[in-house]
C-alpha positions as CSV (number, residue, x, y, z in Angstrom):
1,X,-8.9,0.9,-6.7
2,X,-12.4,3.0,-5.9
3,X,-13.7,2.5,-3.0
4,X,-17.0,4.8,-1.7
5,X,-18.3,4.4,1.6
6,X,-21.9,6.4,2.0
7,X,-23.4,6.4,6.0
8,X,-27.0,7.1,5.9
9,X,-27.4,4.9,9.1
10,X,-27.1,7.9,11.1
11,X,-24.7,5.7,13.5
12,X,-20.9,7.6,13.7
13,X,-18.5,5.1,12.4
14,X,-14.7,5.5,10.8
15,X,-15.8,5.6,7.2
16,X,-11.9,6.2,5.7
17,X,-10.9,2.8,7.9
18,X,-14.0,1.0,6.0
19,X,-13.2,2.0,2.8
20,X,-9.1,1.7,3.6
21,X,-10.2,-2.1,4.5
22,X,-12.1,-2.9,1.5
23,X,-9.5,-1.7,-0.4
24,X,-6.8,-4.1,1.7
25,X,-9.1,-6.8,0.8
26,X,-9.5,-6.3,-2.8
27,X,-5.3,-6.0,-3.2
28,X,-4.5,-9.0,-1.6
29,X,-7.4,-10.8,-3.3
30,X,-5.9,-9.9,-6.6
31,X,-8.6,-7.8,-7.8
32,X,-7.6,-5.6,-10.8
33,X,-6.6,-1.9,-9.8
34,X,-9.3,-0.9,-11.5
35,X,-12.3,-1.9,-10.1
36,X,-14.6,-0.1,-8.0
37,X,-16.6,-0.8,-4.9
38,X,-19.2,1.0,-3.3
39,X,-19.9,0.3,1.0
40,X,-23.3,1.4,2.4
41,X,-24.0,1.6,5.8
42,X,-28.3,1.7,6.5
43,X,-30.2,2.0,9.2
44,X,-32.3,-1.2,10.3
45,X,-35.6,-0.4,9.0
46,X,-34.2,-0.1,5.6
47,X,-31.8,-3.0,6.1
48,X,-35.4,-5.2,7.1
49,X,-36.6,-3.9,4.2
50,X,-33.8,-5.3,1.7
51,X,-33.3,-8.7,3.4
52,X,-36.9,-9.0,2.6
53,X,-36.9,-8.3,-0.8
54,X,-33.7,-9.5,-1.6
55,X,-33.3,-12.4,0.2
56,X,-36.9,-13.2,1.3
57,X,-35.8,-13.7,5.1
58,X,-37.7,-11.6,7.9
59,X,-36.1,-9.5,10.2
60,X,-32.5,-7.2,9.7
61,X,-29.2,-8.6,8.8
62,X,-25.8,-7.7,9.4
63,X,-24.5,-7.4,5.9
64,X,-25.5,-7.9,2.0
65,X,-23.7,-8.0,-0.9
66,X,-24.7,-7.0,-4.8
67,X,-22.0,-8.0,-7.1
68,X,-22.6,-6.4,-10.3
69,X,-19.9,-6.9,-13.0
70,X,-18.5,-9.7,-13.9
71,X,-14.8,-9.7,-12.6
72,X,-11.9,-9.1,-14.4
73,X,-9.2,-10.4,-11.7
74,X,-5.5,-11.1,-12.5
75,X,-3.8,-13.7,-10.5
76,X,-0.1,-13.7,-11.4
77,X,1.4,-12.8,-15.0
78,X,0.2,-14.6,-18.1
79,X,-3.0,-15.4,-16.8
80,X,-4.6,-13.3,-19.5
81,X,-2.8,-11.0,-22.2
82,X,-5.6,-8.4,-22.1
83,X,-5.7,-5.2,-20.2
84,X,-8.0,-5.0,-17.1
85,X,-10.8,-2.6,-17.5
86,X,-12.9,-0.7,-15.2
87,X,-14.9,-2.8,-13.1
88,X,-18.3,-2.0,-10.7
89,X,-17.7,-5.2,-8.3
90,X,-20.3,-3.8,-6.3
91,X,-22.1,-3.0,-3.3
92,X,-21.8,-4.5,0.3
93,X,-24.1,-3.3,2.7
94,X,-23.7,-2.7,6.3
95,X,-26.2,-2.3,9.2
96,X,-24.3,-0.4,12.1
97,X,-27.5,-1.1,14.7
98,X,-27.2,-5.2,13.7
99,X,-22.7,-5.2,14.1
100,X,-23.0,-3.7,17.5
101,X,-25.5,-6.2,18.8
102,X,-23.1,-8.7,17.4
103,X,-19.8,-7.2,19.0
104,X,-21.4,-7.2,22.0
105,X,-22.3,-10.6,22.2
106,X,-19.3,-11.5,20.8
107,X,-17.2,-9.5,22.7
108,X,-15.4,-7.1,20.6
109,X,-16.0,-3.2,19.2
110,X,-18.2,-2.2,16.7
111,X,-15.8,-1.4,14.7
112,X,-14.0,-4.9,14.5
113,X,-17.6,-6.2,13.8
114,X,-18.3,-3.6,10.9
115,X,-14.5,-4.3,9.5
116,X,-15.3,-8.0,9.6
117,X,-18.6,-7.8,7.6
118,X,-16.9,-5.5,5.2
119,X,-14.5,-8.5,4.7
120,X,-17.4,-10.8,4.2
121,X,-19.4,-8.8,2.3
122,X,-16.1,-8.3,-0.3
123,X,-15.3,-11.9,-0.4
124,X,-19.3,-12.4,-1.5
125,X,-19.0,-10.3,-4.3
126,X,-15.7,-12.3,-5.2
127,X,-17.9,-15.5,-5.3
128,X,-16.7,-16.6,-1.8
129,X,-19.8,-18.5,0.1
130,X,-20.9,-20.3,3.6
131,X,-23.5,-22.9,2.6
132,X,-22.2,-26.0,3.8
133,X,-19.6,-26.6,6.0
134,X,-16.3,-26.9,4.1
135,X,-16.9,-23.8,1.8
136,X,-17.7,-21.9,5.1
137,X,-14.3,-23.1,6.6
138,X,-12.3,-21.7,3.3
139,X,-14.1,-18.3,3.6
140,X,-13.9,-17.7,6.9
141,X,-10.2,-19.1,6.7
142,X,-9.3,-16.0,3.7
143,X,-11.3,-13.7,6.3
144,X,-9.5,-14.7,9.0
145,X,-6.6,-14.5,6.9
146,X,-7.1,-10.8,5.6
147,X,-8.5,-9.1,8.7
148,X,-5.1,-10.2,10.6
149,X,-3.0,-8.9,8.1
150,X,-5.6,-5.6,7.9
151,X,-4.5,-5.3,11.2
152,X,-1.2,-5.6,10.8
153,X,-1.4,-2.8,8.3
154,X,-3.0,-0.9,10.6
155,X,-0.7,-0.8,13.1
């Protein structure tokens, strides 16, 4: 598993525990040990600037997510008899400024902000989604899920 994690918010953050986490996520999602992920953390302006075009919503957001392959994932043996092959799952996108807000108000570091996005952001490129209320439960239950056992790891 590749995982590249490029700051050009100009905020300090641990970049090798981002990329570490990603990674977590990806193994215990089953993605193929192949695949390869790029993090990047922006500034706000230019976080504005991509919610606008991307999404068409004013304002910064916390973090986006660009899938870009289509996924070659093995869940359990048999499931396929081909090999995996290199995969570009994509990009998640982080805005440093817009996670400390949010750990403020919600109590907790930056840094547990920025490692939950990074979780949401991978489970979006998996195909994970909040639009209503039951398919928000099961993601944030499998982020719940992973961040605890991130931590774990961690310790």
């Amino acid at each position: 598993m590749s995982v590249e994690v490029a700051n050009e918010s100009g905020v300090g953050v641990d970049e090798a525990a981002l990329a570490a986490l990603a990674a977590h996520v990806m193994v215990e999602m089953g993605v193929n040990s192949l695949a390869e992920l790029s993090v990047l953390l922006v500034d706000q302006p230019y976080m504005e600037e991509l919610h606008q075009r991307w999404m068409g919503e004013s304002g910064p957001t916390d973090v986006l997510a660009f899938p870009m392959d289509e996924l070659d994932i093995a869940r359990g043996p048999g499931v396929d008899s081909h090999e995996p092959e290199p995969t570009m799952l994509g990009d998640v996108v982080l805005c440093p400024v817009v996670a400390e807000r949010q750990a403020t108000q919600a109590g907790h570091s930056t840094e547990d902000e920025l490692h939950l996005l990074c979780a949401h952001g991978v489970l979006h490129l998996l195909g994970y989604d909040h639009g209503d209320a039951e398919t928000e439960r099961e993601m944030f239950a499998v982020q719940r899920r992973l961040l605890t056992s991130w931590r774990r790891v961690r310790s």
